[in-house]
Structure formats: structure tokens, C-alpha cells
C-alpha positions in Angstrom: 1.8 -68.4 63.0 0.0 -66.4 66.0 2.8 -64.5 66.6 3.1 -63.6 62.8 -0.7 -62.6 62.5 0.0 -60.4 65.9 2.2 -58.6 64.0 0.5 -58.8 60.3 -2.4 -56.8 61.8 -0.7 -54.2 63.5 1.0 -53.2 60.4 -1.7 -53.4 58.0 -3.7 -50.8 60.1 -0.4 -48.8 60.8 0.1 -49.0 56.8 -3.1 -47.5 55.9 -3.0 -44.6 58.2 0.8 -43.8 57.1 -1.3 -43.8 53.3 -4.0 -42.2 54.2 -3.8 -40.1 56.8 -0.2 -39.2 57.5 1.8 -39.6 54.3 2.4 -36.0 53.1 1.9 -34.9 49.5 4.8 -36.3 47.1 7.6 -34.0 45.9 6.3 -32.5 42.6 2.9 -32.3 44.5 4.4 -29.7 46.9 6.8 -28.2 44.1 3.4 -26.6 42.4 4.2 -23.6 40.4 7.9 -24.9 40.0 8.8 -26.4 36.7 10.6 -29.5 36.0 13.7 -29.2 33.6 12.7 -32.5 31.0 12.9 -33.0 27.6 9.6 -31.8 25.5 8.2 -34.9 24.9 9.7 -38.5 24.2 12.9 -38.9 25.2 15.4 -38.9 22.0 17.0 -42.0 22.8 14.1 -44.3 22.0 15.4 -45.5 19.0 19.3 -46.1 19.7 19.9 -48.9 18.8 18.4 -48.1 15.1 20.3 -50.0 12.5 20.6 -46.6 10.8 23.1 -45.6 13.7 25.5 -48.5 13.1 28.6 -47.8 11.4 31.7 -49.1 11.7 35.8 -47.5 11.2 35.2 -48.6 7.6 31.8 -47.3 6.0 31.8 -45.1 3.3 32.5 -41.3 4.4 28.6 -39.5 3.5 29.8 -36.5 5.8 29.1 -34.6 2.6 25.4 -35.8 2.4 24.5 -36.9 6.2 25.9 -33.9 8.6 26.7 -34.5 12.7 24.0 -33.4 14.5 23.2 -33.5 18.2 20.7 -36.5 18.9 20.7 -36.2 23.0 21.8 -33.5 25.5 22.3 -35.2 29.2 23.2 -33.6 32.7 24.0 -35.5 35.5 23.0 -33.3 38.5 24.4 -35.7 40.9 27.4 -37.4 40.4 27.1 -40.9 39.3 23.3 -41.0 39.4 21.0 -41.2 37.1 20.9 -38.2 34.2 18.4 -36.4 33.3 17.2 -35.7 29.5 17.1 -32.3 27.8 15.9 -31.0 24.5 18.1 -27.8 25.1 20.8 -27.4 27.8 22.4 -23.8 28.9 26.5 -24.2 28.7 28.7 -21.7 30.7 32.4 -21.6 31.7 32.1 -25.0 34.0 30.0 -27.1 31.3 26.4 -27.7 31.6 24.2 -26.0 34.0 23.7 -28.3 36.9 25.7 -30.9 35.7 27.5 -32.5 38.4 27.2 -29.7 40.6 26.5 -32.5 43.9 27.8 -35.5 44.8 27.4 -38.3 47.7 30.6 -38.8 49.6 31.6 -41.1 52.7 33.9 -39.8 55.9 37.1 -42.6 55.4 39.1 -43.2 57.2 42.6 -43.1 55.1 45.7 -45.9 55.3 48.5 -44.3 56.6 51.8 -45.3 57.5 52.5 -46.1 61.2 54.2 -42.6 61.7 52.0 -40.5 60.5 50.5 -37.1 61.6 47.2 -37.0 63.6 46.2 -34.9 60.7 46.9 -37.5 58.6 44.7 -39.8 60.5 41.8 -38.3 60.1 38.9 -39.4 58.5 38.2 -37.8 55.8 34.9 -36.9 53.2 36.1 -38.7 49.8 33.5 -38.9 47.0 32.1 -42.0 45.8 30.9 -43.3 42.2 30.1 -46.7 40.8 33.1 -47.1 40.1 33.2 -48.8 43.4 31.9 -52.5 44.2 28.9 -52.3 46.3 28.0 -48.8 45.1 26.4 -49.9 41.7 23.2 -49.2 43.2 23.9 -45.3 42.3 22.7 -45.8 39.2 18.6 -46.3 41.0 19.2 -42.7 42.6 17.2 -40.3 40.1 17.3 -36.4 39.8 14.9 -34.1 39.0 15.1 -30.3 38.8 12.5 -28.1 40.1 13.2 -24.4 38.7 11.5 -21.6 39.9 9.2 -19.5 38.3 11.1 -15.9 36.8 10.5 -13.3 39.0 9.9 -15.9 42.3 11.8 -14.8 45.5 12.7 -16.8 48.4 10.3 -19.1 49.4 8.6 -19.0 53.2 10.9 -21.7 54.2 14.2 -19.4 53.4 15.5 -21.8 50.5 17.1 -19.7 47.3 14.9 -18.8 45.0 16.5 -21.1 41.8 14.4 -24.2 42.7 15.2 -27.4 44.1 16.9 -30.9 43.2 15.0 -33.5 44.5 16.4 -37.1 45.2 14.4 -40.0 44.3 15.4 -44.1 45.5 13.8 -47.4 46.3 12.7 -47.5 50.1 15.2 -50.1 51.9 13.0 -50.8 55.4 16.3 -50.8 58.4 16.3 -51.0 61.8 14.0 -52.4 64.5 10.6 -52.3 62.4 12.3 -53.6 59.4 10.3 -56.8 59.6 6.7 -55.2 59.5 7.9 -52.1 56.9 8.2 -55.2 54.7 5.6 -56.3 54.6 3.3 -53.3 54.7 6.1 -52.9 51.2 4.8 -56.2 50.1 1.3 -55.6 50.8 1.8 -52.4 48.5 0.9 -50.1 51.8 4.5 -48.4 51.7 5.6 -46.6 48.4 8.7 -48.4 46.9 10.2 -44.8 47.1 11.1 -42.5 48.9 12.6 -39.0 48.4 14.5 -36.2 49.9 15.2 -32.2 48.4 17.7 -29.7 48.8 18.0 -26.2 47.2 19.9 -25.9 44.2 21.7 -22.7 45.4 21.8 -22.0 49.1 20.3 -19.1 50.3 23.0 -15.9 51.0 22.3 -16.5 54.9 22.8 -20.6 54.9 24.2 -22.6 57.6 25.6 -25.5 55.7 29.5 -26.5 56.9 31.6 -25.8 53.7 34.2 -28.6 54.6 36.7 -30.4 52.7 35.9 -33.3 50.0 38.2 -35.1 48.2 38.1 -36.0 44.4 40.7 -37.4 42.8 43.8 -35.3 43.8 41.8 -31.9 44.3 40.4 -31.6 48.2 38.0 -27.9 47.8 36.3 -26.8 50.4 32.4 -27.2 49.0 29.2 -27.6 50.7 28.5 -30.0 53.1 23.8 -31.1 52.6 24.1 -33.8 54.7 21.3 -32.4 56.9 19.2 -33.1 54.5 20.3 -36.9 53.6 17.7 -39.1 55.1 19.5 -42.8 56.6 17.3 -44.5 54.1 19.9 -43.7 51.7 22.9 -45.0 53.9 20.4 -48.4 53.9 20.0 -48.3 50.3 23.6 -48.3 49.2 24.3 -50.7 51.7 26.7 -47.9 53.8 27.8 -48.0 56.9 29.9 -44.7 57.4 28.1 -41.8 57.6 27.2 -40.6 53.9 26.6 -37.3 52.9 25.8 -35.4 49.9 27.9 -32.2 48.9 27.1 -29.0 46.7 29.7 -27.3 44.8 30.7 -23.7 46.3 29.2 -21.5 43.7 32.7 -19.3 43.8 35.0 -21.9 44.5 34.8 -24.5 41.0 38.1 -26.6 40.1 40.2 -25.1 37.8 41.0 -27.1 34.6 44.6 -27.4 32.8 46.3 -30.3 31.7 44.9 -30.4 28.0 42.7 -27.9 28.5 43.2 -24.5 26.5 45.0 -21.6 28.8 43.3 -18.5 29.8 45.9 -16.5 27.7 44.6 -17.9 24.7 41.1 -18.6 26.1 39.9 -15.7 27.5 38.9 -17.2 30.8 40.8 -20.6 32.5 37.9 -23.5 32.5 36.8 -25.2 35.7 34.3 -27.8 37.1 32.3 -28.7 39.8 32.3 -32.6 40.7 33.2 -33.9 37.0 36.3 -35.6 36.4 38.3 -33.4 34.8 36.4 -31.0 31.8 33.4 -29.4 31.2 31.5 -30.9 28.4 31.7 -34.6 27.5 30.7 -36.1 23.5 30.5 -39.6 22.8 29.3 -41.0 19.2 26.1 -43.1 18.9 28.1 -44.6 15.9 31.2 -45.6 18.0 29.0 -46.8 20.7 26.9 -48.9 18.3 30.1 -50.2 17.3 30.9 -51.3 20.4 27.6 -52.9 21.0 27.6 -55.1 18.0 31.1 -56.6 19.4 29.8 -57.5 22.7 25.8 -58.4 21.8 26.4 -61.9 22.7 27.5 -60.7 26.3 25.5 -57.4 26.4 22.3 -57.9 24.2 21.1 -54.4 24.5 24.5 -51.6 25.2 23.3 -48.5 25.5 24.8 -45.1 25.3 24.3 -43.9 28.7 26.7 -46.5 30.3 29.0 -43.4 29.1 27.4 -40.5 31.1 28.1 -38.2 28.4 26.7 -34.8 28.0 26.3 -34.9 24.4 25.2 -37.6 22.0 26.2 -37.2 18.3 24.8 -38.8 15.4 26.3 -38.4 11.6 28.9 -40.3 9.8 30.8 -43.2 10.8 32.3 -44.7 14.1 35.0 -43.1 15.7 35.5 -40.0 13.4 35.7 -37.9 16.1 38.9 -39.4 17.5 41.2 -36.4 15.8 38.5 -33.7 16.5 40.7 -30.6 17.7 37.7 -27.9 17.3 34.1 -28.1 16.2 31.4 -25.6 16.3 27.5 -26.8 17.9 25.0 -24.7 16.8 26.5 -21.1 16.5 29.1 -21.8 19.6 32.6 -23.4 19.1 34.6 -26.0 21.5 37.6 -27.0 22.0 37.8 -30.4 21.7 40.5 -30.7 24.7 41.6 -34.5 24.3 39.9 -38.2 24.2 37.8 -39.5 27.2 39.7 -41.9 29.2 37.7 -45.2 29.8 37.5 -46.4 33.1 35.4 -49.6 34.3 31.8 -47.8 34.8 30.3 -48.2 31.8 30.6 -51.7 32.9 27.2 -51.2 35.2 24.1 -51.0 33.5 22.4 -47.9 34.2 18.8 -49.1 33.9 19.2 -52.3 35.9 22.5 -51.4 38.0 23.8 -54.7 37.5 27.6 -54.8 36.9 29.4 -57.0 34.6 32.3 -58.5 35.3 34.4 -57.7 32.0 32.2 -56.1 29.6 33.3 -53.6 27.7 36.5 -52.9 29.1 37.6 -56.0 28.1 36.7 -54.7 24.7 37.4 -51.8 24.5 40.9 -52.1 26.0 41.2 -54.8 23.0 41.5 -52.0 20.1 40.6 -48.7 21.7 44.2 -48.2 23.9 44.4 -45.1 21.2 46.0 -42.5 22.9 50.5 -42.6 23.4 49.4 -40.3 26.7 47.6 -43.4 28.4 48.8 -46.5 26.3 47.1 -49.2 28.5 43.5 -47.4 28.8 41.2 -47.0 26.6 39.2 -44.5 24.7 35.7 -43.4 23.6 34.3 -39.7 23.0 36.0 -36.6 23.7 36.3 -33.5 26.3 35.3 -30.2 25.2 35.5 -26.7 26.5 33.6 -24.4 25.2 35.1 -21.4 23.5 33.4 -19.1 25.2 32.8 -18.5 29.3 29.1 -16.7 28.8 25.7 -19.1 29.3 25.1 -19.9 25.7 22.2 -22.6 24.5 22.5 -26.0 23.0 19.7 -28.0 21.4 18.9 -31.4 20.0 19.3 -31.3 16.0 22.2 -28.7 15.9 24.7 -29.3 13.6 28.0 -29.9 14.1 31.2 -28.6 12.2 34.2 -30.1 12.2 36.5 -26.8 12.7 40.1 -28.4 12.9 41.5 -32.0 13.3 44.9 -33.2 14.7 46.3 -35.8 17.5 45.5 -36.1 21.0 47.8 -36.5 23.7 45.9 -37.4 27.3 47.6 -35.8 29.8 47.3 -37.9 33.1 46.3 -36.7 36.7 
């Protein structure tokens, strides 16, 4: 007990001048004059799981009566994190602006055979998601953008002029004062979390290593922020390589084929920063509301952003969209290149970070393996690329038109 109370005191006194004398301003404190890219008031998913939203394959078409309209816009600056909520989104050539344009990766060290090149050896950045065990906790790592105000240069500390992203996480006390930064956390004389920024562009002039990241079976050459990455994060996620956090190479994006339209018919050849493989994704509120009432007994409350989509639909019934081939948002068309590919991360829950153990691919894989391209996967929502490469507008309520319908066939990576 004495020894406890020798060290009880210490920290109480060291917690209060950390809050009141040395902590410095939070980040949107020292982002005055910046604006953060929100939606205009409540967010549109508040009612979601409205009875009004549920219907099934087999309800009468009203499409005549009740047209598709866009109910949420999403962007998920940083891979595999949290998303943040619009009410309108700008849309170029590689999807939605700032939409996966970072992403945290971890220097691996790759399995190789027992003759293989020193090259081949080497360690190297790989992206990470929650699709892996362990790195559920992803889903507590929040973005906000901070955009500049029009006609604001460079700011004194040399950063580019578009604003900032700035990283928010629960504080995870580590190393030898771990035992007293818990309890000054417990005693509430810590903030519960903690934050880094970066620029959204990097000034003309930057010194960031552009090295190689692998994702899936592309390895570009992007921007290496890791200077920035505090080791709180590294505690956080539970990671014990060294973790970093990348920025896409504003002239070097991914270029997109497989089902993707050609630039011969196109006009321009699509590409991407850090998403899997197109630019836009759209996912049904109906179809997911479908979903949802199969699994309630497992998953009480299923939202829509287990699916990380970029746009949310609302209109007729559930899974009309599975032969979408064109549609038009607004006053801009899409090509609705083929169905979304299901893998197991709509299994974590993105406002707890909890993972289930089967739910819903289990169900999904039950009655959604749809597609003769990936028979044993299943689907839900489609990838678009928009018709146009030009930064064009989206906003919540525009209508959608169903242009052209016809089968799908995914072609894998």
C-alpha cells in the first residue's frame, strides 16, 4: 500500500500539470479557420433500420411510385478505419475525393522458399485491414478532414495548402510508465485519446520516402508518413513491427481493368488509390435490411456500414441492383462495372470493433454465391466507375436511374 500511494501521488500531480499546464490545444482547436468536411446536420443513417427500408427479393415492384435515391454518401480516408459522413461528395476519375487515399501498413517479413533471392528476403511494407485477426481495432481509428480556406497558401509550418487529415484513437499507456499513465487514465487526468495529423497533399518540396507498399498483387511506389505515426498507435493495435501510414502518390494511382470499362470506350482508363479494386462502391439499404432480418437473433442490430460503401441507396426492393449494368446519380452516369465481392469484414462491427465469428458470411455465402465468376463467394452491392474522369458532385436525395441491366461476370485478381 505505501509503495502504491508513493506512486499515486506522483502521478496525480504529474496528471494535472500535463492538463493544465502542458497539454497543448486539441486538433480542431489549432485547425481554426480550417473547415471540417461533415455532413450538414444529423447524420442520414439515424433511422436505418426503419421498417420502411425492409424489403425482401419478393415485394411488390413500386419502382414506378417510390424512385432510388441516394440516402448516405461515405468516404473512408484511411483505409479500413472509420468513414466519414457527407451530405455531398466530389467524384473524379479515381472515385471519391479522399476516399482511401492512406492507409496503415506493417514492414513483413515474407515466407520464402529456402533458395530464395536476398531480394526476396526482404521485409517488406504490406497493408493491413480488418480483415486480419488482431487488427479489428481499426475500426476505433476515426478521420476527420480539415480543408483549407479558398485562397489559403502554405501554412508557416510548410504543409500544402489543401488541409489536413487528422487521426484520432483511444490512448493505450506502453512502456515503463505504463502503470502510473493508468491510472492518471482512470482518475480521468489523461484524455482517452489521443491524435496525430498529416497534410492531405504534401507540399511540392517534401521529404517523405516514396517506397514500395504492397496491396493485393499491385506493389506502387507511394508515400511513405510514417514520421508522423506516433507509437501509441503501434500500442493500440497491439503491433509489434514497425507500422506506418502511407499516402497515395498524387501522379502515380492504380490503374483499373478487369471489369472495368477500357479507355477506348471510356475516354480515360479508371484507377485507385488504396481501394480494392474500383472507384465507387453502392450497396442497397434494402438488401442489407434483408440480410439483417436473417441474422437478428445473432446480430440484433446489422448496420450498413459493416460494408464500407461509398454510396447508400434507398428505393424499391432488395437486391434489384444485382443486374445493374448503367445507372445515372443525379445528372452523372456510372458504369456499374460488376458485383462487390464479399469477404469476412463486414463480420467486425464498426461501432464496437468486436468480430464475430460467422456472421454474415455464413449467410451470405448461404444464398448470395450469385456471380459464375466467383462461385464460392458471395455478393452484395456493386462497383461503379463513373462515366466521366472530371470532379463532378453527388448529393444525398439524388435520384437514380436505372440506364441498362444485364449479367455480371466478376473477374478475379
Amino acid at each position: 500500500m505505501d509503495n502504491f500511494i508513493t506512486y499515486l501521488f506522483p502521478a496525480i500531480v504529474a496528471g494535472l500539470i500535463y492538463r493544465l499546464i502542458i497539454r497543448r490545444p486539441n486538433s480542431e482547436l489549432s485547425l481554426k479557420g480550417y473547415q471540417k468536411l461533415t455532413t450538414n446536420g444529423a447524420s442520414n443513417m439515424h433511422d436505418e433500420y426503419d421498417v420502411r427500408y425492409t424489403k425482401s427479393a419478393s415485394t411488390p415492384d413500386d419502382s414506378q411510385t417510390n424512385k432510388w435515391k441516394v440516402k448516405a454518401l461515405f468516404i473512408h480516408p484511411i483505409k479500413s478505419c472509420a468513414p466519414v459522413e457527407l451530405s455531398s461528395a466530389d467524384v473524379d476519375a479515381a472515385g471519391f475525393t479522399w476516399d482511401r487515399k492512406f492507409a496503415f501498413a506493417e514492414l513483413l517479413k515474407p515466407q520464402t522458399r529456402l533458395d530464395a533471392s536476398e531480394a526476396e528476403k526482404k521485409a517488406k511494407w504490406t497493408f493491413r485491414t480488418q480483415r486480419t485477426p488482431g487488427l479489428e481495432k481499426l475500426a476505433n481509428v476515426k478521420s476527420e478532414i480539415w480543408l483549407a480556406p479558398k485562397g489559403h497558401n502554405q501554412t508557416s509550418t510548410g504543409l500544402e495548402s489543401a488541409g489536413f487529415l487528422v487521426v484520432k484513437y483511444p490512448y493505450t499507456p506502453s512502456g515503463i510508465l505504463a502503470p502510473v499513465l493508468r491510472i492518471l487514465l482512470s482518475l480521468g487526468l489523461l484524455p482517452v485519446e489521443t491524435s496525430f495529423r498529416v497534410p492531405l497533399n504534401p507540399p511540392q518540396d517534401h521529404q517523405y520516402p516514396i517506397e514500395q507498399v504492397t496491396i493485393w498483387r499491385d506493389s506502387p511506389n507511394w508515400l511513405n508518413y510514417g514520421v508522423h505515426v506516433p507509437v501509441s498507435l503501434s500500442a493500440y493495435l497491439g503491433v509489434s513491427n514497425p507500422l506506418t501510414l502511407f499516402r497515395v502518390e498524387p501522379k502515380s494511382y492504380r490503374e483499373v481493368y478487369r471489369c472495368a470499362p477500357r479507355r477506348e470506350n471510356l475516354g480515360y482508363q479508371p484507377v485507385v488509390g488504396f481501394a480494392d479494386a474500383y472507384p465507387v462502391h453502392l450497396l442497397n439499404l434494402s438488401s442489407v435490411r434483408d440480410i439483417g432480418d436473417k441474422i437478428k437473433t445473432a446480430i440484433p442490430r446489422f448496420s450498413a456500414k459493416r460494408f464500407r460503401s461509398n454510396i447508400l441507396v434507398v428505393g424499391p426492393n432488395a437486391y434489384n441492383e444485382d443486374d445493374w449494368k448503367k445507372v445515372r446519380i443525379g445528372d452523372h452516369v456510372f458504369y456499374c462495372a460488376c458485383h462487390t465481392v464479399r469477404c469476412r469484414l463486414p463480420n467486425v462491427d464498426p461501432d464496437t470493433a468486436e468480430r464475430h465469428p460467422v456472421e454474415p458470411d455464413k449467410i451470405l455465402k448461404s444464398f448470395r454465391c450469385i456471380d459464375d465468376g466467383d462461385p464460392l463467394n458471395a455478393c452484395l452491392g456493386l462497383q461503379l466507375v463513373p462515366a466521366e474522369s472530371q470532379t463532378f458532385q453527388l448529393k444525398i436525395g439524388d435520384e437514380i436511374e436505372v440506364l441498362e441491366r444485364g449479367p455480371h461476370h466478376y473477374i478475379k485478381q
